[in-house]
N, C-alpha and C positions, 0 to 999 in steps of 0.2 A: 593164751599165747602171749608171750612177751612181745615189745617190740622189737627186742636183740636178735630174739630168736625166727631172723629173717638172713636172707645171702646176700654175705656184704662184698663178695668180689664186683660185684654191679654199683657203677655212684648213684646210678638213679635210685631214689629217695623211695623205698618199699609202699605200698597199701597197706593200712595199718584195719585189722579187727574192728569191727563197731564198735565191741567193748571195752578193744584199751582207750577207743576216743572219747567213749561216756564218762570211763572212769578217769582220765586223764584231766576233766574241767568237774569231777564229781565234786572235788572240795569247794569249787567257785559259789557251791552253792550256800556252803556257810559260811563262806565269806561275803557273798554279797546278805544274806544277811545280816551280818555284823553291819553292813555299810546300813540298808535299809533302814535297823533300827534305829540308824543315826539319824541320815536324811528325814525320815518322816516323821521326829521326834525335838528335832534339834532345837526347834523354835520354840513347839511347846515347852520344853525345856528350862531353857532358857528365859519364857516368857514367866514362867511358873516361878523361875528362882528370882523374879524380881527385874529383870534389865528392860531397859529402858527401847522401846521399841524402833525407835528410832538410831539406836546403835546397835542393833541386832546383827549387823553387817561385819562389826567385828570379831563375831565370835565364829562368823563363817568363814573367814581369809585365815583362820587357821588351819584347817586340815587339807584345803588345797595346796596352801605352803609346803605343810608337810609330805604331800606328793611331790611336789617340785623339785625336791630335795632327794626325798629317800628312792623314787621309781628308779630315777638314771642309775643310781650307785648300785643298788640291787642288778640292775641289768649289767652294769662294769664287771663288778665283783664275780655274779654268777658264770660271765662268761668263761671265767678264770677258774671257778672252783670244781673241784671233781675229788668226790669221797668215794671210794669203792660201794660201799653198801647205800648210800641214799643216794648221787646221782650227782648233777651239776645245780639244778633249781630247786627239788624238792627239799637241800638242808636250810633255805630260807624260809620256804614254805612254815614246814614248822618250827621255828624262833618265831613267825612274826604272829601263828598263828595263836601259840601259847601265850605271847602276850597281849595281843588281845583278847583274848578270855579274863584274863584278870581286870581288864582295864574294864572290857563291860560290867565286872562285879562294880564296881567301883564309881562308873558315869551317873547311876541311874539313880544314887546314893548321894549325890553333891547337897543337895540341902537335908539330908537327917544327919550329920554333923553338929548339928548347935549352931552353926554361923548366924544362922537369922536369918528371916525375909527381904532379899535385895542386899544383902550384905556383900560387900564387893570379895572378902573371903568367900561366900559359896561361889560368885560367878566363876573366881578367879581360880577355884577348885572343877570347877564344869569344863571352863575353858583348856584348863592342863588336862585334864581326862581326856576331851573331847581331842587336843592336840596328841595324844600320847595312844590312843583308841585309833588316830585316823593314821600314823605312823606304823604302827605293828598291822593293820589292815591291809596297808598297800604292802608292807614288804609280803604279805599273807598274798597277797593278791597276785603281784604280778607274774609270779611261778608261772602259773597258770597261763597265763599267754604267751607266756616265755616258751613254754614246753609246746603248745601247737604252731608256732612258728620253728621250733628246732625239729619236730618229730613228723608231721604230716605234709603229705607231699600237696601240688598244688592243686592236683582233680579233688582232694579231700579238704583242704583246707577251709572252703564256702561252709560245707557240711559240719565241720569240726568249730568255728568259729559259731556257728548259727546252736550247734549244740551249750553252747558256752552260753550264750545268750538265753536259751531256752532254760538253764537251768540255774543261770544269774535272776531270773527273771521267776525262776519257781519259789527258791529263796526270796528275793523281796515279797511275793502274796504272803506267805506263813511268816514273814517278818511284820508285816503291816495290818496283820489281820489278830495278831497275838493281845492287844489291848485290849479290841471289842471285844473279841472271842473269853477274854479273862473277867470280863465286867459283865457278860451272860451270864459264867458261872459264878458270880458272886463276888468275886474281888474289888476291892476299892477303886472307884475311879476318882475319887477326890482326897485331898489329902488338910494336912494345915498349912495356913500362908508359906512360902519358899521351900514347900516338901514334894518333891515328886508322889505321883498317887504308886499304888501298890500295883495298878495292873499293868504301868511303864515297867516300872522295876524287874519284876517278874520277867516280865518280856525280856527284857537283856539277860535276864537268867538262863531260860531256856535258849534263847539264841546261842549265849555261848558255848553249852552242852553240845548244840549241834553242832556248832563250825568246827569244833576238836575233831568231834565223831566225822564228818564231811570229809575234814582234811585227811585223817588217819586213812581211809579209803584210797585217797590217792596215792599217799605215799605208802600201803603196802601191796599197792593193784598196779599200778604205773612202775616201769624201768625204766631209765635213760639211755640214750644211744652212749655208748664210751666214746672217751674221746677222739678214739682211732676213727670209731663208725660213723660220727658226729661230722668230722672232716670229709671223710671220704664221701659222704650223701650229699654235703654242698658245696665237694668241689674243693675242701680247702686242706688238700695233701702237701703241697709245696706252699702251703702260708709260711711267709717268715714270720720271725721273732720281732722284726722289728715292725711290722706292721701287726702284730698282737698288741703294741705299745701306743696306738696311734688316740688322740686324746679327745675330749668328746667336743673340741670346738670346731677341731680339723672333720670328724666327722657328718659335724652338724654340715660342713659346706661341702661333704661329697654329698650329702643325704640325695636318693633322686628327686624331682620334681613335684610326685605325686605325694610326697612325706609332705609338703609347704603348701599344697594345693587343697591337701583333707585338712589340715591345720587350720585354715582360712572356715572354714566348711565348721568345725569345731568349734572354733571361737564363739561363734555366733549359737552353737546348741547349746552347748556347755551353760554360756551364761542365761541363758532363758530355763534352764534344769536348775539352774543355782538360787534364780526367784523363786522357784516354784516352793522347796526346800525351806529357801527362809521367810516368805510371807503366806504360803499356801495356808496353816494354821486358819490365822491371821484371818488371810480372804473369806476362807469356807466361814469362820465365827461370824465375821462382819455382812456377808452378803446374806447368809441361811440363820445365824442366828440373832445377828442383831447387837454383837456385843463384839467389844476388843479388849473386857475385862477378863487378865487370864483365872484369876481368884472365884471366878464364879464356876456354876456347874454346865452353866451351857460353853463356855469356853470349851470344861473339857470333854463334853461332847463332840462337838466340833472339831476338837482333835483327834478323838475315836472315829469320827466320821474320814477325817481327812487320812486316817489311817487306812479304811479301808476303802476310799478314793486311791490311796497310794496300791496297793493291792488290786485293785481294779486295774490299774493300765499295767503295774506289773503283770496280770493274766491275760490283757490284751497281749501283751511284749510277746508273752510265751505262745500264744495261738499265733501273730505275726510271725516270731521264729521261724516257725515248723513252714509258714509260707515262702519264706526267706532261702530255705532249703535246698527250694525246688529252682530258686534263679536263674538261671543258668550263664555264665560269666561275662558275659557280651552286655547282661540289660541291668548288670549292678547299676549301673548312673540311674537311670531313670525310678529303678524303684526305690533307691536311696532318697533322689528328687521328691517323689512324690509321696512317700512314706514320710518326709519332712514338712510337707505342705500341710496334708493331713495332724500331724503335731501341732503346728501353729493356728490352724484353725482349731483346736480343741483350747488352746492355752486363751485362745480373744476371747472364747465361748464363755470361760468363765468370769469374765470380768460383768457379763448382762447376766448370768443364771443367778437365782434366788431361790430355787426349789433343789433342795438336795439328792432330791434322786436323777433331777437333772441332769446334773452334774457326771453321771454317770456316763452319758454318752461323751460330755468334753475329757472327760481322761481317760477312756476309749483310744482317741484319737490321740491324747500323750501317749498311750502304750507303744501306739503304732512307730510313732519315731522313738522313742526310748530301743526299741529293738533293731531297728536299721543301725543307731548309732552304736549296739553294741557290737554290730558283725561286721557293716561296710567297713568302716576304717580299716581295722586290722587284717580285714582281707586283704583293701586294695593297697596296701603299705609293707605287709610283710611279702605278699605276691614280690614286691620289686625290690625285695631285700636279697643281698647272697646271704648266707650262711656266715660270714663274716663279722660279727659284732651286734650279732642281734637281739642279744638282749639290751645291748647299751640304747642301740635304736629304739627297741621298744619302752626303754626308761624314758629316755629321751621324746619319743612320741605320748607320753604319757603328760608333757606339756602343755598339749593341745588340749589337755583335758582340765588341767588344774588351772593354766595361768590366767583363761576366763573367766573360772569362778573368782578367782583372786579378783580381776577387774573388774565384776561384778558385783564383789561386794564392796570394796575401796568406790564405786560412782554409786551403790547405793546411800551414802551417806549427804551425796549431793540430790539424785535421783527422789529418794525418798520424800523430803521435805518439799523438796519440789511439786509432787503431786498430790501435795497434801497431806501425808501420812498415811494415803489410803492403799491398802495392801491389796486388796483385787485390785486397781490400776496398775500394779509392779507387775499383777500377771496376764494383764494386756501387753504391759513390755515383752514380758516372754513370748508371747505370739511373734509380735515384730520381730525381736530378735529370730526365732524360727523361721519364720518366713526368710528372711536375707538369707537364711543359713543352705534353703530350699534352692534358694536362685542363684547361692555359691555352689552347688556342685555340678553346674556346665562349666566351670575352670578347671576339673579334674580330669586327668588324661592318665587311664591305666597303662600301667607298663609289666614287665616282667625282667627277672629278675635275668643278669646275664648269665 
């Protein structure tokens, strides 16, 4: 059953299929692998082609820039586009989605070029990738949120967002789990000085096979409301013209209350997720193996480990999900709260662990807020959205996510040296940071949309 194929003489907002709403964030899931391969890889990466660990922070305030930039305009744009045959989001969907796929040919490959080991040519080739990988991502990405805030009504939206999560969250395991799993069956986990090994490579290989395949699901299983039907479900039949024009600064100060209140709330995860990413490598080598040499083999052990560390609280996320489910709309605060606390207790946890299987339990408890953070927001923010410009808002809210990491990595240049260079201490920050983020969501005051 389509979604069209519902009776639009009523504005109230139809009950959509279970399975147009599976299939509607199905692609999310190979795009949050494309992200994952990043995140959980970026450092080693990078630490591999030679950079200087100590400025590792710069090569991370590139792809949240590139959010910052590309979400809103995707969300401007799309609110405006409408093809007959793909829809209003789905024709970004796939542009952003095809190019990423080539970018991940291309990332994993930064030092077999010839540049040389540490040669500021390979970084500066990682760093372009990794900018140009994290651009076609988000515009790959944000469809998808875009399309369950345009298409599900407000009793399904917890269920539809938590599904999105569940299956953002299935994608990261088979993303994080792809290096170990490739160095079982025999692939290279080492390579020569400033070469990626052959089981990272690989890894973006098949990742991008899937996120096509993911995406292609969406965009021929999902229809769009038209824009007749689009209007009439949220109310916006007599929208003028001129208020279709209306710019995204003027909107940032209609925004309601609960948009600046989760933002607050975000700042503070965001950038404890953004340490984790660039020194977690780093920590797990230094605390379990003893080493911050990335050239060696237990380095990249340590990063097969931290890979499937990352996998681990991705699968915690996806059993949390399915809990998330069942919330029922009155006690989001509190298990947002608490689902947050739990996060930063796992992120202190690992600054004392030195046994790797330890370890297991503190990113456990990262899964736990990893998954609140991908449903609360967008629940309690598009709930008190009209119809009216919502994808720009969700471009726009798409801030909350990236301008932390950006401050995160611009104070890691200060932060770092700071505390010695040692990288499990950046992810005792992360806790901290966590925790505050925990004790920000009693400023939050749901609303609904008028």
């Amino acid at each position: 059953m389509d979604a069209t194929q519902t009776d639009v003489k009523t504005s109230k907002m139809p009950s959509l299929p279970i399975s147009t709403i599976w299939m509607m964030s199905f692609g999310f899931l190979g795009v949050q692998m494309a992200f994952s391969l990043q995140s959980s890889n970026m450092g080693r990466i990078f630490q591999t082609l030679g950079a200087d660990p100590t400025k590792l922070g710069f090569f991370f305030i590139l792809p949240p820039l590139a959010g910052m930039v590309v979400q809103p305009l995707v969300g401007k744009y799309s609110d405006r586009t409408w093809m007959p045959k793909l829809g209003r989001r789905i024709p970004y969907l796939l542009v952003g989605a095809v190019v990423a796929v080539i970018v991940m040919f291309l990332l994993p490959n930064s030092g077999s070029f010839g540049f040389g080991a540490g040669s500021l040519a390979a970084l500066m080739f990682g760093a372009i990738a990794i900018l140009f990988m994290d651009l076609s991502s988000n515009v790959a990405m944000q469809p998808f949120k875009m399309m369950v805030g345009d298409m599900v009504n407000e009793e399904q939206k917890g269920f539809a967002y938590s599904i999105q999560s569940f299956l953002s969250n299935t994608g990261s395991v088979l993303a994080c789990i792809f290096p170990f799993l490739l160095t079982i069956l025999g692939v290279s986990n080492t390579a020569a000085p400033g070469v990626i090994p052959q089981s990272v490579v690989v890894s973006f290989y098949v990742g991008a096979v899937i996120l096509i395949i993911c995406s292609l699901f969406t965009v021929f299983k999902v229809k769009e409301y038209t824009p007749e039907e689009y209007k009439l479900y949220h109310g916006l039949a007599e929208e003028s013209k001129d208020e279709e024009k209306v710019g995204m600064f003027t909107l940032l100060k209609r925004a309601p209350k609960v948009f600046w209140t989760v933002t607050v709330v975000q700042f503070f995860c965001w950038m404890a997720f953004q340490y984790l990413w660039t020194y977690g490598t780093g920590a797990v080598a230094d605390n379990v193996w003893n080493t911050v040499n990335a050239a060696t083999a237990q380095y990249q052990a340590a990063g097969n480990w931290f890979g499937i560390l990352s996998a681990i609280y991705a699968v915690a996320a996806v059993l949390w999900s399915l809990v998330l489910t069942k919330i029922p709309n009155d006690r989001h605060k509190p298990a947002y709260a608490i689902s947050l606390l739990l996060g930063a207790i796992g992120f202190a946890s690992v600054f004392f662990i030195h046994n790797q299987y330890a370890l297991i339990g503190s990113f456990c408890f990262i899964g736990i807020a990893w998954a609140a953070m991908m449903a609360f927001p967008f629940i309690m923010v598009t709930n008190a959205l009209s119809g009216s410009h919502m994808g720009t808002y969700l471009g726009l809210f798409n801030g909350s996510i990236c301008l932390p990491q950006i401050v995160a990595s611009v104070a890691s240049f200060a932060i770092f040296p700071l505390l010695g260079g040692h990288m499990p201490t950046m992810i005792l920050v992360s806790g901290i940071l966590m925790a505050i983020g925990a004790l920000s969501v009693g400023g939050i005051k749901e609303t609904s949309a008028e």
